[in-house]
C-alpha positions, 0 to 999 in steps of 0.5 A: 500500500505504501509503495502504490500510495508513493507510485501515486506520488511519482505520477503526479509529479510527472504530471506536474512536470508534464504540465509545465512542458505542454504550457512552454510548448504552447506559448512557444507554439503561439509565438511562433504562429506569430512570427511565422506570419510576419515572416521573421521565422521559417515554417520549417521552426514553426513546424517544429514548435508545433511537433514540440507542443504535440509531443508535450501534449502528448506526454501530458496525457501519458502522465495524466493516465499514468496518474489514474492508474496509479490511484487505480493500483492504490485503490486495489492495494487497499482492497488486498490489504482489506482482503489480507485483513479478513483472511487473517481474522478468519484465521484468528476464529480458527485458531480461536475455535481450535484451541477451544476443541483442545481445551474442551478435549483436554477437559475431556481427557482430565475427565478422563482421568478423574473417572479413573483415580476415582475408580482406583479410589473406589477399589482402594476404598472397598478394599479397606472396607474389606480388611476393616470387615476381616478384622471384625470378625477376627475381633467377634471370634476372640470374643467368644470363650469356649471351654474345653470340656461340657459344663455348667456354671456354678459362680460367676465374678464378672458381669456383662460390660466388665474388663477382664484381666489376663488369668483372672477367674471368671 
């Protein structure tokens, strides 16, 4: 855009330039029609001051085209860049909806992951449960007091609820 921008700048400075040539060669020109018909000059100069406006003219109009198409590029450098401009936001919604797909498989994965640690949390946990309920019933079969032969109760020193001591009578 800068470069289209400074081509505008370039022509019309030819065209300033082209300008200034034509307005010469068209007072050369007039004056030579002058003199020409007094006789002071040939008509072969004056066919020359003419071929010089011609020329001038001419590179006038190169200059004057030279300027339109130079805006005409400035004008199509803009919409390139606005082009450019809209292919790089939708670039950006792309990348913006791409990382959101990773985010939301990341969160899936980390879902993932936290169904797993909670599966592994629950087997530890059945399995404490289970050794809890092992050592219950070890505890229950110490309970019981099972004499070694048949017999009956005749004194009793202990009731329901009490600690007893290692070798005491019961």
């Amino acid at each position: 855009l800068l470069s289209a921008n400074a081509g505008v700048g370039v022509a019309k400075a030819q065209l300033d330039s082209a300008n200034a040539a034509l307005t010469k060669a068209a007072n050369d020109r007039d004056r030579a029609q002058t003199l020409v018909a007094s006789g002071a000059i040939s008509h072969q100069q004056f066919d020359a001051t003419v071929a010089a406006y011609q020329s001038a003219l001419a590179a006038q109009q190169a200059a004057s085209i030279s300027v339109t198409a130079a805006q005409a590029g400035v004008v199509q450098a803009q919409s390139n860049v606005e082009q450019a401009q809209a292919g790089a936001s939708g670039a950006g919604a792309q990348i913006s909806a791409s990382q959101a797909q990773l985010a939301q498989a990341l969160t899936g994965t980390d879902q993932n992951k936290i169904k797993s640690a909670q599966a592994l949390t629950g087997s530890a946990q059945q399995s404490a449960a289970q050794a809890a309920l092992d050592i219950a019933k070890l505890q229950l079969s110490y309970t019981r007091v099972i004499a070694p032969i048949d017999g009956i109760v005749s004194k009793k020193s202990v009731d329901v609820g009490d600690n007893v001591a290692v070798a005491q009578p019961v």
